[in-house]
PLY file of the C-alpha trace (Angstrom):
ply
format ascii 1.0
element vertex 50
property float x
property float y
property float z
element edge 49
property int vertex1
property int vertex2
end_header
-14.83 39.60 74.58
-13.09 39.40 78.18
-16.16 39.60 79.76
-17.51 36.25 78.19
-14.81 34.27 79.32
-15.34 35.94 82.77
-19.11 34.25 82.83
-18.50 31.26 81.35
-16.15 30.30 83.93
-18.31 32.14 86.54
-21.72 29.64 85.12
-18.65 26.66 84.71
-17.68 27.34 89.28
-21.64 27.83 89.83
-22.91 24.77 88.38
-20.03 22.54 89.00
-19.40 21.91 85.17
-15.75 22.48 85.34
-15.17 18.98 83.16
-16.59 21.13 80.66
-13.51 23.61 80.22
-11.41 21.48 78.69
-14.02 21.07 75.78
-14.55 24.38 75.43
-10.87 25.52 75.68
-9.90 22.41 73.02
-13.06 23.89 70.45
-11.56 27.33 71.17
-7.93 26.59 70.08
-8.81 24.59 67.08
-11.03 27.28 65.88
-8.39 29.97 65.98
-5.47 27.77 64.53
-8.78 26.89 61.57
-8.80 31.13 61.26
-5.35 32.13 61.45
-4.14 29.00 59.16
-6.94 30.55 56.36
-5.89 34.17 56.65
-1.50 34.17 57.17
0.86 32.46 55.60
1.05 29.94 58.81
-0.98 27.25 56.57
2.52 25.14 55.31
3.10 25.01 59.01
0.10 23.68 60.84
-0.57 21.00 58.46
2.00 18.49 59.87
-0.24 18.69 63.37
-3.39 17.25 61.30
0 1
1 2
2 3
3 4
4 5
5 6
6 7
7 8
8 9
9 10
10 11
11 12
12 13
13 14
14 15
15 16
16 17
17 18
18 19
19 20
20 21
21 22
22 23
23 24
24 25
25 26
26 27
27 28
28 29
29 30
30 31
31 32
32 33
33 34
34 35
35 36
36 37
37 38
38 39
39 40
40 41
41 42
42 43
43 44
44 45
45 46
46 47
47 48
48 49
């Protein structure tokens, strides 16, 4: 899983498309609060930030 962050951001420094981080960091971070807010108890908590 490491290792696909490692290339992405290797590809993102090779090709100059570091403006695209940001997107994929944002897409990552809203999926995990989407997983973790369906499987704990965290759900009464992360509502207020939608």
């Amino acid at each position: 899983m490491l290792e696909v962050f490692k290339d992405l951001i290797a590809y993102f420094k090779e090709r100059k498309k570091m403006w695209l981080l940001p997107i994929v960091l944002i897409l990552v971070f809203i999926g995990l609060i989407m997983i973790f807010g369906l499987v704990t108890g965290l759900t009464p908590f992360i509502y207020p930030f939608f």
